[in-house]
One Martini backbone bead per residue (centre of mass of N, CA, C, O) as a GRO file, in nm:
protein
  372
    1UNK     BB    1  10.703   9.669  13.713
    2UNK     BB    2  10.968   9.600  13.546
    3UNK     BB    3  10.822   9.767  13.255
    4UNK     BB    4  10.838  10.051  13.388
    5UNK     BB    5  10.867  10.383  13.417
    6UNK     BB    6  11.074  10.563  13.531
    7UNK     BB    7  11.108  10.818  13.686
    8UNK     BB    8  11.269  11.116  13.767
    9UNK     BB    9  11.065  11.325  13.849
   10UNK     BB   10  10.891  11.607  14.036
   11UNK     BB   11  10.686  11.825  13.984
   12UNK     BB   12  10.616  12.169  14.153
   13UNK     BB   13  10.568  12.469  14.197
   14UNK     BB   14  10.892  12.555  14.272
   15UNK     BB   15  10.999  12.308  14.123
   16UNK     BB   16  11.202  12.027  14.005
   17UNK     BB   17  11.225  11.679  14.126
   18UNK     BB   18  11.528  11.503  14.161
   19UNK     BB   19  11.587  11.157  14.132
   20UNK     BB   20  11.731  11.128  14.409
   21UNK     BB   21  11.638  11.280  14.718
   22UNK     BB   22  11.776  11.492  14.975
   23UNK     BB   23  11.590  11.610  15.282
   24UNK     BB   24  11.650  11.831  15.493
   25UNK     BB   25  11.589  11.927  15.834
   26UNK     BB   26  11.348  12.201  15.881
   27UNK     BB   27  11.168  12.170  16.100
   28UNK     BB   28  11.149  12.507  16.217
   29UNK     BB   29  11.231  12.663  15.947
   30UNK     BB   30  11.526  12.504  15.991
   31UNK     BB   31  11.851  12.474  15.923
   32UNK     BB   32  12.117  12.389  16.119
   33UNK     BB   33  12.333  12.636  16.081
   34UNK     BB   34  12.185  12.732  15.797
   35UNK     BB   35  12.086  12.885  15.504
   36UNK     BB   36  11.990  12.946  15.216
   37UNK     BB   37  12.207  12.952  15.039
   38UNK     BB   38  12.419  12.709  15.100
   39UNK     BB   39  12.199  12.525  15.025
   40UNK     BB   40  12.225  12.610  14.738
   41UNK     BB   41  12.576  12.547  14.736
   42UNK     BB   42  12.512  12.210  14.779
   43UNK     BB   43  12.267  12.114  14.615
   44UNK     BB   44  11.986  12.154  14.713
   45UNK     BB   45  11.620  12.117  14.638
   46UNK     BB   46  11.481  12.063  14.950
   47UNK     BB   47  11.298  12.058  15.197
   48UNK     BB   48  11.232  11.966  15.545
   49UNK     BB   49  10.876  12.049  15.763
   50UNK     BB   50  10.708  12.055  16.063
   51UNK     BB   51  10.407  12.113  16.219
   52UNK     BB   52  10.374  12.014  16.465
   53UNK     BB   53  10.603  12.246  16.535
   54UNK     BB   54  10.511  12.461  16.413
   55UNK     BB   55  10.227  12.528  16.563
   56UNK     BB   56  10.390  12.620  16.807
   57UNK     BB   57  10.672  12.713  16.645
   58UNK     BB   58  10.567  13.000  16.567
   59UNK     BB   59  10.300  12.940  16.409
   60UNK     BB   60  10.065  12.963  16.200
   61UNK     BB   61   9.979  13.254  16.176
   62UNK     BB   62  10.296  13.367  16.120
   63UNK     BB   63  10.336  13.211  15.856
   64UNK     BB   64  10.109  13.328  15.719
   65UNK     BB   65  10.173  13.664  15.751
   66UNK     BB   66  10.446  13.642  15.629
   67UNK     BB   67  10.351  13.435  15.321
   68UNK     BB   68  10.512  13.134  15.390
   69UNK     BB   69  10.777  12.935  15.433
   70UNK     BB   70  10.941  13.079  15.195
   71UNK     BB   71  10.960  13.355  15.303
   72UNK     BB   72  10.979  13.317  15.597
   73UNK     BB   73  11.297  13.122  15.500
   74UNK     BB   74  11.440  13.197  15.228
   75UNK     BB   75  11.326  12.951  15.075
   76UNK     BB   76  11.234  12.888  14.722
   77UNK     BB   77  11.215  12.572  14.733
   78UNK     BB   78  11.085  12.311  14.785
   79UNK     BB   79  10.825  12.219  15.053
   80UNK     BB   80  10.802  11.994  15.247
   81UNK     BB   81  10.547  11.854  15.518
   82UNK     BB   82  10.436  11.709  15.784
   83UNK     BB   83  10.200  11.628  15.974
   84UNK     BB   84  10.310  11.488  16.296
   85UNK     BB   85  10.234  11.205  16.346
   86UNK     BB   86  10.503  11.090  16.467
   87UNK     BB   87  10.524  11.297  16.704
   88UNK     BB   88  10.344  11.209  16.820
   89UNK     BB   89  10.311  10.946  16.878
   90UNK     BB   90  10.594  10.926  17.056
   91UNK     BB   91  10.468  11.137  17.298
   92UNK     BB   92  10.269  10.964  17.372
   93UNK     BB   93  10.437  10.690  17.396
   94UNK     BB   94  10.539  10.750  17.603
   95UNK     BB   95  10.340  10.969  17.747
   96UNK     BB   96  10.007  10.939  17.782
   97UNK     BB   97   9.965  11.227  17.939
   98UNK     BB   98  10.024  11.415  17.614
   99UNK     BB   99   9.782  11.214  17.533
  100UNK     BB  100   9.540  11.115  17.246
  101UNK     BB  101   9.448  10.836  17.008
  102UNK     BB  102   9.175  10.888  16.774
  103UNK     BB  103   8.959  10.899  16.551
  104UNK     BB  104   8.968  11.267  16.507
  105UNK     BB  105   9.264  11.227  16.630
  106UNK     BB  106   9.524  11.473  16.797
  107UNK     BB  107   9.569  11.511  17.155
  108UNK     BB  108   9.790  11.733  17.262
  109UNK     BB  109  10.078  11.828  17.564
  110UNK     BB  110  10.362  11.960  17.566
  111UNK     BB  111  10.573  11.992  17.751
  112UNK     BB  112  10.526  12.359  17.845
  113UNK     BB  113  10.274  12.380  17.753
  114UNK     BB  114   9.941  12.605  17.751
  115UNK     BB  115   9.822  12.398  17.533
  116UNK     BB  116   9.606  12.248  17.340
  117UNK     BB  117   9.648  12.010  17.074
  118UNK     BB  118   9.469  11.967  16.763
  119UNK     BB  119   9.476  11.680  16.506
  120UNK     BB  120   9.391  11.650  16.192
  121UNK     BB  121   9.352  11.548  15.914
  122UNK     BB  122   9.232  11.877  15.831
  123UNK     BB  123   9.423  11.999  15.955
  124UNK     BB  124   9.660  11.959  15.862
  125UNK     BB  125   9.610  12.034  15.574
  126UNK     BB  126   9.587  12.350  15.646
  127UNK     BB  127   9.818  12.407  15.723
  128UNK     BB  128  10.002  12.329  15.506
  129UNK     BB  129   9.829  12.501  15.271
  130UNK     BB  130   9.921  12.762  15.411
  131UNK     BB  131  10.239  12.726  15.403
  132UNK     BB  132  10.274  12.667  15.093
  133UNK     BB  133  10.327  12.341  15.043
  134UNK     BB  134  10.463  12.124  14.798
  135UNK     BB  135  10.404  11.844  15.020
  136UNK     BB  136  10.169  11.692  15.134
  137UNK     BB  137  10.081  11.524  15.438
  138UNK     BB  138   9.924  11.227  15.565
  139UNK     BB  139   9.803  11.199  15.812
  140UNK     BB  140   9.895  10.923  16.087
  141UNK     BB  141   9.913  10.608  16.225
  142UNK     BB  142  10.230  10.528  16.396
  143UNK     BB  143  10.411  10.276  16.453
  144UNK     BB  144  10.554  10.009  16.547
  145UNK     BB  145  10.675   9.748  16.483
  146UNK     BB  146  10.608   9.550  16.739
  147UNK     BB  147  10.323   9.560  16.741
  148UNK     BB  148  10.032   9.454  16.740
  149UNK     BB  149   9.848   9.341  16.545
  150UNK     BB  150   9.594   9.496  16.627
  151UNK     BB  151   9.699   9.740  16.622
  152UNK     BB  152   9.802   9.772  16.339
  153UNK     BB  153   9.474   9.743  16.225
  154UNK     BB  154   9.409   9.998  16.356
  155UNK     BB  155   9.612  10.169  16.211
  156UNK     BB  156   9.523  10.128  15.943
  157UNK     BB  157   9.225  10.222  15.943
  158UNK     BB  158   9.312  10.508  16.029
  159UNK     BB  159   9.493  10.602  15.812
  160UNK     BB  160   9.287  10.573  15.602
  161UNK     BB  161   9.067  10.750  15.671
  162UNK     BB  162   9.292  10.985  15.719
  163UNK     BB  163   9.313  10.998  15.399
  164UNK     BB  164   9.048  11.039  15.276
  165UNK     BB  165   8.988  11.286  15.453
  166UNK     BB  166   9.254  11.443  15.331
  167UNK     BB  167   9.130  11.450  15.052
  168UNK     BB  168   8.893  11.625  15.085
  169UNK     BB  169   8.985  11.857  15.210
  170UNK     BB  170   9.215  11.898  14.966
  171UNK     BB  171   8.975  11.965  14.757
  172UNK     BB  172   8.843  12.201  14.869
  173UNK     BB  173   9.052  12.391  14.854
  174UNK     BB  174   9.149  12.371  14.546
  175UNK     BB  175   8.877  12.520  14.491
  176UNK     BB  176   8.922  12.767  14.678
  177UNK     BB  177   9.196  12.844  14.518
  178UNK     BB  178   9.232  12.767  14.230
  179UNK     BB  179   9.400  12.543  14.164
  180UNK     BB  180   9.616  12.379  13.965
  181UNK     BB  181   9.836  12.183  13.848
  182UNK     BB  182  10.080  12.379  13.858
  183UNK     BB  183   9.989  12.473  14.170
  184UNK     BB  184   9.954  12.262  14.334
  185UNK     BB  185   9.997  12.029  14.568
  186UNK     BB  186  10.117  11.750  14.688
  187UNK     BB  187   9.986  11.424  14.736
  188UNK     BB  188  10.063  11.203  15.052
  189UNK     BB  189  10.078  10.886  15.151
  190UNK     BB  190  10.078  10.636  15.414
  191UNK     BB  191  10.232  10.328  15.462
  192UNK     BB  192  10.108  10.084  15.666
  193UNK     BB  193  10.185   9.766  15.923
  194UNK     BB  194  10.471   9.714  15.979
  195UNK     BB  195  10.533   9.367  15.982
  196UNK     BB  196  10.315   9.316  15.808
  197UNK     BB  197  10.223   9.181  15.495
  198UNK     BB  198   9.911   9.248  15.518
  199UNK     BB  199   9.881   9.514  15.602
  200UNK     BB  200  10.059   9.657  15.372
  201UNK     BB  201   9.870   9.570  15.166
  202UNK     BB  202   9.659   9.666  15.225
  203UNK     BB  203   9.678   9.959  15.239
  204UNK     BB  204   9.772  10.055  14.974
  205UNK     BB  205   9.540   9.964  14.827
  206UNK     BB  206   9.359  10.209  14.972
  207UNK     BB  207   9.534  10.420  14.863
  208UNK     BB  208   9.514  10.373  14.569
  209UNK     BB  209   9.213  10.401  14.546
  210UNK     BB  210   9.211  10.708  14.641
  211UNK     BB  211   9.484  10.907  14.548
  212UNK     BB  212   9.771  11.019  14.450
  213UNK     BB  213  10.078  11.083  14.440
  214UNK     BB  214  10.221  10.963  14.682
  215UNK     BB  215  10.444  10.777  14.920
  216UNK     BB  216  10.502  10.678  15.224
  217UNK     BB  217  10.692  10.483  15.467
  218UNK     BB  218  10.579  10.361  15.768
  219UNK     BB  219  10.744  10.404  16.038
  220UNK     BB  220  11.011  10.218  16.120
  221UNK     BB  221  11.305  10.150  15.943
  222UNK     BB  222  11.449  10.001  16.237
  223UNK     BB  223  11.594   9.830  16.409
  224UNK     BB  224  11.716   9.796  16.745
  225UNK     BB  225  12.020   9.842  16.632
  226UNK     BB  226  12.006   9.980  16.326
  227UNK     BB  227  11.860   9.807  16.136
  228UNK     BB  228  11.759   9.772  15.813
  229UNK     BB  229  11.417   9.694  15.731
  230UNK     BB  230  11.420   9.553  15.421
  231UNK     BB  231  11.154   9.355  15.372
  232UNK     BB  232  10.967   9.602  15.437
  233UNK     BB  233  11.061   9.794  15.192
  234UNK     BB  234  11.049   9.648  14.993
  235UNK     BB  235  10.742   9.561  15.006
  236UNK     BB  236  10.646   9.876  15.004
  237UNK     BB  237  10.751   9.940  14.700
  238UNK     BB  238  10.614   9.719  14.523
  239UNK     BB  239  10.287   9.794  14.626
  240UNK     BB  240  10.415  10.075  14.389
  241UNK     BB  241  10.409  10.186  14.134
  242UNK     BB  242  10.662  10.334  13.981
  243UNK     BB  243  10.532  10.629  13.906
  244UNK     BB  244  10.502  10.651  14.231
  245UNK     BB  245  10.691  10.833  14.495
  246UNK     BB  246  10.899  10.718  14.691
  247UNK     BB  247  10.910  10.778  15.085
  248UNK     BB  248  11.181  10.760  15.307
  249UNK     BB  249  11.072  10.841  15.588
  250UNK     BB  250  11.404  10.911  15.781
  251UNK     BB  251  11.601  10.852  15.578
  252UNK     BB  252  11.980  10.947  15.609
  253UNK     BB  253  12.186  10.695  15.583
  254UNK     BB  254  12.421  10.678  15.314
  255UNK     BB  255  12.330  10.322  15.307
  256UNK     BB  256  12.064  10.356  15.300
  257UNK     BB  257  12.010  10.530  15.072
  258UNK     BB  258  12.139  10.366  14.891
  259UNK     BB  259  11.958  10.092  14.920
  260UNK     BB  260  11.671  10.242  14.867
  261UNK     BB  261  11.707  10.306  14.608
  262UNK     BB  262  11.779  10.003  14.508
  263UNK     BB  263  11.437   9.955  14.572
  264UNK     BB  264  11.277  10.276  14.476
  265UNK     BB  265  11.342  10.495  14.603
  266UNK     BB  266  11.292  10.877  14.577
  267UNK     BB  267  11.347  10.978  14.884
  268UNK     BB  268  11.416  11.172  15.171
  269UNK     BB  269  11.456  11.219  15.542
  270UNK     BB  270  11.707  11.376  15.787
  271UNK     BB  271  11.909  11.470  16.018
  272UNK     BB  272  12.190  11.316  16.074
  273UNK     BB  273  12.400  11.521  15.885
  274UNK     BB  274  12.354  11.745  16.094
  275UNK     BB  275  12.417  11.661  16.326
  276UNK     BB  276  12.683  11.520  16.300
  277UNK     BB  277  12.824  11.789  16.211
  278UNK     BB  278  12.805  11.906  16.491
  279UNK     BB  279  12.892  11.624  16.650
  280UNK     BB  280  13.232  11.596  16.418
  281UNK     BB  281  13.073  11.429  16.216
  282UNK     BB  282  13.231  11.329  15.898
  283UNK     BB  283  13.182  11.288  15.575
  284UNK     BB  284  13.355  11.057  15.336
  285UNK     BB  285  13.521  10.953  15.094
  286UNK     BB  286  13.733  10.642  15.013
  287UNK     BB  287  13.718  10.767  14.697
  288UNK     BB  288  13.662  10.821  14.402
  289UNK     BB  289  13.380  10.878  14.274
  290UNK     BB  290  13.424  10.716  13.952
  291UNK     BB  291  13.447  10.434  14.142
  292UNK     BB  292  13.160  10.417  14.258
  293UNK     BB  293  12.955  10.102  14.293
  294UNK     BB  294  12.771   9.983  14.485
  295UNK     BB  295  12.831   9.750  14.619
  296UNK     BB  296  12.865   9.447  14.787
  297UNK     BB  297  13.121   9.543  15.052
  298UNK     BB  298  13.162   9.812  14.966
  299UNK     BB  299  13.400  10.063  15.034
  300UNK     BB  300  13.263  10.429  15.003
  301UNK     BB  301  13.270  10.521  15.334
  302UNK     BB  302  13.350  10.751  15.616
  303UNK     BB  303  13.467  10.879  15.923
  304UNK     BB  304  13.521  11.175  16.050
  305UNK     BB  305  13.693  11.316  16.363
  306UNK     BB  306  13.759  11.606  16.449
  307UNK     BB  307  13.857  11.554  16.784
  308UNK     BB  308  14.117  11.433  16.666
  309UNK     BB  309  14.427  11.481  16.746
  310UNK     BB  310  14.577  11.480  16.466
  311UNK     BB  311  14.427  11.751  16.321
  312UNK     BB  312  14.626  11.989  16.477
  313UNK     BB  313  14.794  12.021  16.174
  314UNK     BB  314  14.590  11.991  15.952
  315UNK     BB  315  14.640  12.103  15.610
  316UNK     BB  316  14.403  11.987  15.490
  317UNK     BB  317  14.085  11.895  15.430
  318UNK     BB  318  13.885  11.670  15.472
  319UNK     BB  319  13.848  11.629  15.148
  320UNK     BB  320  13.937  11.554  14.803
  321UNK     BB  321  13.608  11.485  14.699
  322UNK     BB  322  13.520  11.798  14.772
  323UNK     BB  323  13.361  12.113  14.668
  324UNK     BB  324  13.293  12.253  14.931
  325UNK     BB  325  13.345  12.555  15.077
  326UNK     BB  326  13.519  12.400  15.338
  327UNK     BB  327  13.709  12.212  15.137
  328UNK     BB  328  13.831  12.521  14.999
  329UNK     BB  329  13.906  12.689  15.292
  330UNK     BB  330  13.998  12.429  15.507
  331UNK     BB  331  14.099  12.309  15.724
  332UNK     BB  332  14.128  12.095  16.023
  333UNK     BB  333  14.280  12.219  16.206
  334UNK     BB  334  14.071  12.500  16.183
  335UNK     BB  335  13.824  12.291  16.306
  336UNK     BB  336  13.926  12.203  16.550
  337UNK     BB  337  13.943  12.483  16.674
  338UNK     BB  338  13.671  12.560  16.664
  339UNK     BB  339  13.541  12.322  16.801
  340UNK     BB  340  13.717  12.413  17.076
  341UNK     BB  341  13.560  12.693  17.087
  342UNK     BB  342  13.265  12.693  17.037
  343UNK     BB  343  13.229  12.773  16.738
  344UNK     BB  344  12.982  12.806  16.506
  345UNK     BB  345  13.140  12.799  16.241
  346UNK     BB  346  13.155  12.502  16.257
  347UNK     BB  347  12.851  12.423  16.252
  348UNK     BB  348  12.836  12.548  15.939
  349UNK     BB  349  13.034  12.427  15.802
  350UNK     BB  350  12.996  12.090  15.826
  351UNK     BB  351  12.747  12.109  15.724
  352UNK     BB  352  12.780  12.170  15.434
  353UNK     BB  353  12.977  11.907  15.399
  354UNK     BB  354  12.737  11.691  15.453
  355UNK     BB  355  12.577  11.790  15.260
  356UNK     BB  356  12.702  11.765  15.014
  357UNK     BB  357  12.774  11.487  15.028
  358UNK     BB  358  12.458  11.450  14.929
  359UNK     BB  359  12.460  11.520  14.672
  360UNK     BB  360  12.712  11.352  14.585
  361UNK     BB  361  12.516  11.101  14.625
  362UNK     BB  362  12.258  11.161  14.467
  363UNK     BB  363  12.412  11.172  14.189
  364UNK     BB  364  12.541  10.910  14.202
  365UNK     BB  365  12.270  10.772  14.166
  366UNK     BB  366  12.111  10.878  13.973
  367UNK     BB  367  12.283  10.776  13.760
  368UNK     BB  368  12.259  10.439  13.811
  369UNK     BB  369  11.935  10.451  13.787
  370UNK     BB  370  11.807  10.704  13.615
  371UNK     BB  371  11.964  10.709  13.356
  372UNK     BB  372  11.903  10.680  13.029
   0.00000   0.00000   0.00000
């Protein structure tokens, strides 16, 4: 794999993804208290969006009607879907009251939800190609790292199985639409196996043989602590040639991106720096971009807390190193202000500040990994 060429990025039909990307998430087809511009103006390439959800609100049949989440969301750029299979995972494992998972697929009922919902290997497909995204994602049987090998065992052969059934189901799909090269979406099957290192070869293997477009790495990235599980996400890398594009679905903390992009990783996504900028944690670089080496043990970000009564009176940006929106036109004092008010515009400028945040963060990633 060490003289494999790395590829900068991905074709899709709305344009292509330069690696690395960090794409926030826009669960149920908004990204919280940002608009389509915005997002284009943070220098965003991608949004991430969950059937999951989309299907209970506001539902496939209006997301179809409207001519699909594109058109829906006015976001004009790629657009990820999630199968879901995470969120029911969570769903069920939290209270088996809420649901069942079979050989055939996801049966679950969400609290004060009015009926069930079945998710299958194929109806997910259907769902992701119904609403016109640009990569669906393969149903899987999602663990816990901490999970019974017996169990792991079986959420592997469940999740080949229905990787398998997705992938014929989305050629099914793609001989009826017509798609071409240029215009298909691509898929992506997720790599489980929790914590055995035998499970995610088989897993991997299993699916390289089936064929995909790219993978992501399934389950949780994190221990109980919150630190990242470094040597499975490096063992599952490892076990992916490197021409196809690994997403490390969920992670989004701006050292985990750093790390995981040098493991080889080249996707992202989570709320986090979005939800962080909602409740005034707001991400700021330690020195100027151009000294940033991402070396073991470098200060190179910290947190700033919009509530800390220092900044009621200061009159700078948040950050120096910083060119987004609320940076050029905002104090410090002003957002504590506005934050003070709950009032929705800090948390429209916080969330542009920490997005941007993210994109020269993966530039300078960027730069360091792929540049030629």
């Amino acid at each position: 794999m060490t003289n494999e060429t790395i590829p900068a990025g991905l074709h899709l039909p709305t344009g292509d993804l330069r690696y690395p990307a960090y794409l926030p998430d826009g669960t149920y087809g908004v990204v919280r208290s940002v608009d389509a511009q915005d997002l284009a103006d943070c220098g965003m390439q991608a949004l991430m969006m969950n059937s999951f959800h989309l299907m209970q609100r506001p539902g496939s049949l209006t997301i179809q009607s409207m001519g699909g989440l594109h058109r829906f969301s006015g976001w004009q750029g790629p657009i990820f879907t999630d199968s879901g299979g995470f969120q029911a995972y969570s769903l069920i494992r939290q209270d088996p009251k809420f649901g069942v998972i079979q050989e055939r697929g996801l049966s679950f009922q969400p609290e004060g939800a009015k009926r069930k919902f079945l998710l299958t290997p194929e109806k997910s497909v259907q769902l992701q190609a119904g609403y016109a995204s640009d990569v669906i994602i393969c149903l899987d049987d999602c663990t816990h790292v901490d999970t019974g090998v017996d169990e792991q065992r079986k959420a592997v052969r469940r999740t080949v199985d229905w990787a398998f059934r997705s992938k014929k189901e989305y050629q099914r799909i793609a001989a009826q639409k017509g798609w071409t090269e240029e215009t298909r979406p691509r898929l992506f099957a997720v790599i489980q196996g929790g914590g055995s290192e035998e499970l995610r070869r088989e897993c991997a293997s299993d699916l390289l043989e089936i064929g995909f477009d790219g993978f992501g790495v399934g389950g949780w990235p994190l221990d109980a602590e919150g630190r990242l599980l470094t040597d499975i996400l490096t063992l599952t890398r490892s076990l992916v040639p490197r021409r196809f594009p690994m997403h490390a679905l969920g992670v989004g903390h701006p050292q985990n991106v750093a790390d995981c992009t040098a493991m080889g990783y080249d996707i992202f996504d989570s709320a986090m720096p979005t939800r962080d900028a909602r409740h005034a944690r707001l991400y700021v670089y330690a020195k100027p971009l151009d000294q940033i080496q991402f070396t073991q043990g470098e200060t190179w970000m910290r947190y700033l807390y919009v509530n800390d009564e220092k900044h009621i009176r200061t009159q700078d940006p948040i950050s120096p190193h910083c060119d987004c929106h609320t940076c050029r036109n905002y104090s410090m004092g002003y957002l504590r202000h506005l934050f003070k008010l709950n009032d929705t515009l800090f948390q429209r400028l916080a969330t542009i500040h920490n997005l941007r945040f993210m994109t020269q963060l993966t530039g300078l990633l960027r730069e360091k990994y792929y540049a030629a």
